[in-house]
N, C-alpha and C positions, 0 to 999 in steps of 0.2 A: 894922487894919494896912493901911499904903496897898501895892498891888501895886508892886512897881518898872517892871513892863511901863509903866504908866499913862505911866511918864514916857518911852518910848519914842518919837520919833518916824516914825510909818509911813507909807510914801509909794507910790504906785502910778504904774505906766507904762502908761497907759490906761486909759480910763476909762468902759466901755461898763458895760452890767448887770451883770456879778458884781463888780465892783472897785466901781462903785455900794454895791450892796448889802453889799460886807465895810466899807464905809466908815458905813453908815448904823447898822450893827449897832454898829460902836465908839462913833460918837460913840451911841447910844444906850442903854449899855451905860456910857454918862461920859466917853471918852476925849477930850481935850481938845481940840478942832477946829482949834487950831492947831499941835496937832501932829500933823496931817495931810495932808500934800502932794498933790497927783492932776495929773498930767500927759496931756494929749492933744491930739488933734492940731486939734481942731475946739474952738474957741472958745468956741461957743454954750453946748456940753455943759458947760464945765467953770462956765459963766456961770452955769449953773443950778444946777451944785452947791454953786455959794459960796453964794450965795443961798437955795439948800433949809439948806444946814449948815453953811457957815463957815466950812469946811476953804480953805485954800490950794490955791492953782490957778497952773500953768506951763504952756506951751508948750514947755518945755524939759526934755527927758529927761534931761541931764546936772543940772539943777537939782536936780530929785529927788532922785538919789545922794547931792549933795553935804551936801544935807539931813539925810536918810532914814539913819535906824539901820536898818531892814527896810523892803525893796521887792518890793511885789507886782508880777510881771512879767506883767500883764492884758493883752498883748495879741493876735493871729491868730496860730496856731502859723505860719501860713505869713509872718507879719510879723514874727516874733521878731528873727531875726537882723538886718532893717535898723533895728530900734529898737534893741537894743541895743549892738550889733557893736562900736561907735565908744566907747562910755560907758567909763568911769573908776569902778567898784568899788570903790576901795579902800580907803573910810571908810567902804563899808557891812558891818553885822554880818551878814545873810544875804538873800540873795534868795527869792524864794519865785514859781516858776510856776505860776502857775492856767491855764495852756495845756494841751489836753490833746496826749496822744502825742508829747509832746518828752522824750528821757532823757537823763537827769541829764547823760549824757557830752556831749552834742551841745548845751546847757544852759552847762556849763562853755567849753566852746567860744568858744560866745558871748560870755561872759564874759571870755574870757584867764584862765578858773583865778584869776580875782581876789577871789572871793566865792564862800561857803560856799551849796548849792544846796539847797532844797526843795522837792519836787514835790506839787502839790496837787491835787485832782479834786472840790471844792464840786457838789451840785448846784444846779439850777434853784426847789427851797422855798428855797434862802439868803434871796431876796429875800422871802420873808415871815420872815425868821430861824427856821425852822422844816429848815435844812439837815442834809446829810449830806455829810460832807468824810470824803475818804482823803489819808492825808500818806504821803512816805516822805522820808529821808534815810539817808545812809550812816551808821553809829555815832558816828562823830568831832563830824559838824553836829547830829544829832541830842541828843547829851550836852549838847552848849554851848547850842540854840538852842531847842531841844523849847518850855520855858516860854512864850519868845515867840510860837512861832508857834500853837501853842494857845489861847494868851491871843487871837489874832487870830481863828481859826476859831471859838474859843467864843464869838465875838462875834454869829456867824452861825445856831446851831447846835450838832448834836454831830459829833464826829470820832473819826475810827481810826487810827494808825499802824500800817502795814502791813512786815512786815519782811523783803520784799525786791522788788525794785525792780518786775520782770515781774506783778507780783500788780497794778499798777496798774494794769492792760488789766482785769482781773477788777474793780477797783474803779469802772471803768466801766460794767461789766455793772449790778452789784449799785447801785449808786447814782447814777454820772452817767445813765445811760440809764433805768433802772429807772422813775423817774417817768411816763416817758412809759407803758410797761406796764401801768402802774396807770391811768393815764388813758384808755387803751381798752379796758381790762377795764369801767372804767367806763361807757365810751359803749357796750359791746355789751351791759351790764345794761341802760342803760337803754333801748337800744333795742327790748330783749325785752321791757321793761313795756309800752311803746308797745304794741306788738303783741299784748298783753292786754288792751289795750283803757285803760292808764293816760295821763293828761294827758300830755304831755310836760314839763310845771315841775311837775308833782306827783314823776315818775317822774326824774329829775333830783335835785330834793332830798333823796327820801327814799334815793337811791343816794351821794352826796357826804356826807348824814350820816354815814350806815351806815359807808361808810370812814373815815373821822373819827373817830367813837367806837369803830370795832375798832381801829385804828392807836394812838388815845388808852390802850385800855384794856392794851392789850399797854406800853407805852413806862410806861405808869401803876406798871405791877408786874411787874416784870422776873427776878423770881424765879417766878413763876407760866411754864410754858413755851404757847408758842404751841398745841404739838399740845392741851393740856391744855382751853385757852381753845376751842379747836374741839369738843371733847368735850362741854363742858358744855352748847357750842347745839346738839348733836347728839342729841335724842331719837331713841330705836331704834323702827326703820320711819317715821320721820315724816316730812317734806318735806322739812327740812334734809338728812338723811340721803339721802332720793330724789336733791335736788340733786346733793350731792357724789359721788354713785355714779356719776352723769353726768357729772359733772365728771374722775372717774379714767376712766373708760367713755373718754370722750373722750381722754384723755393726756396731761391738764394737767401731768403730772411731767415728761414729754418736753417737754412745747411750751418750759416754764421752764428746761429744761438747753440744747435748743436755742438760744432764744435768748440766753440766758448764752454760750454756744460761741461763736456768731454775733459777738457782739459785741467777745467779747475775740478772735477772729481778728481781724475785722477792724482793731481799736487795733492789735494788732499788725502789720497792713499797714499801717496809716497811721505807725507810729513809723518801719517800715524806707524808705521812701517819700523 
């Protein structure tokens, strides 16, 4: 059965690395490259994307609209309003911001209330399609539009709709930012092998594995719970164990609410801002 998304055509206003990456995951995924639009401001970028994929390419924001059944609005939150402000909506079925800390009201705004809003928060795996997207909309966008913008994010990844708007700041925490968290748990693993006396590209791979294969194995079997999968590498009194007792000893539960707190404060400064 063919999707009816397939025959959507999806159009983007900017075109830096995430609107990249949501474009490479469609056409990868089949979506037909010409129907798909990518507008920016800088020539070069969009040169190289016709050329990686085929997609169409404009200099002109109002092109895209006029195009575009769905537009992804990919650009600086603090550039939103002069890309968009000026634009004509009104043949698009919904927009969708991948900006983060812009809400939905300030969004419409933008728009003149002329197009149905989506807020999204992909992170940074997108670009190996290996992502984590939070979506929200109001009931009304969401009933009519859910399919499509799914069908987009599924192109990248998995996704969550989250059901109410301020949980976006938290969707930050847990998935726009989160990445990074993992990546310096990782460098202060492996900096401790080092200091055992380990290679540094011995102590490197076998720590990037190691997260690899827990993260696989957990996503693998998702009825098996996380504490569960801890238990099992947990022999009583053995190192694993030594470790984690260190790891509480120290207040890893705190450190990780911390910074969850941390982060959704400060989205939340940046939205009121």
């Amino acid at each position: 059965m063919t999707d009816s998304n397939e025959k959507l055509t999806i159009g983007f206003i900017g075109a830096g690395n995430m609107a990249s990456a949501i474009a490479r995951g469609l056409i990868k995924k089949g979506h037909a490259p010409d129907k798909v639009i990518m507008s920016n401001r800088s020539k070069g970028k969009l040169d190289d994307l016709a050329a990686e994929l085929s997609v169409r390419t404009t200099q002109d924001n109002q092109e895209v609209c006029q195009e575009a059944d769905v537009v992804l609005l990919s650009v600086k939150p603090q550039m939103m309003a002069d890309a968009i402000g000026r634009l004509d909506f009104t043949s698009v079925q919904c927009a969708i911001s991948v900006a983060a800390g812009l809400p939905t009201e300030k969004l419409k705004t933008f728009t003149n209330n002329n197009v149905a809003i989506v807020r999204s928060m992909p992170n940074t795996p997108s670009i190996e399609l290996c992502g984590a997207t939070g979506l929200y909309a109001d009931d009304d966008t969401k009933a009519k539009h859910s399919s499509a913008v799914n069908y987009v994010f599924g192109a990248i990844g998995k996704f969550e709709w989250v059901p109410k708007e301020d949980l976006m700041d938290t969707v930050t925490a847990l998935a726009g930012s989160s990445p990074a968290y993992f990546f310096r748990f990782m460098e202060t693993l492996i900096e401790a092998g080092i200091k055992q006396g380990m290679p540094p590209k011995t102590a490197r791979n076998l720590v990037v594995q190691s997260a690899l294969g827990a993260a696989t194995l957990i996503d693998n079997h998702p009825n098996i719970e996380i504490s569960e999968r801890r238990k099992q590498v947990t022999s009583p009194n053995g190192t694993t164990a030594a470790a984690l007792d260190s790891l509480e000893h120290s207040g890893i539960a705190k450190m990780a609410e911390d910074a969850v707190n941390a982060a959704v404060k400060r989205g939340q400064e940046l939205a009121d801002s």
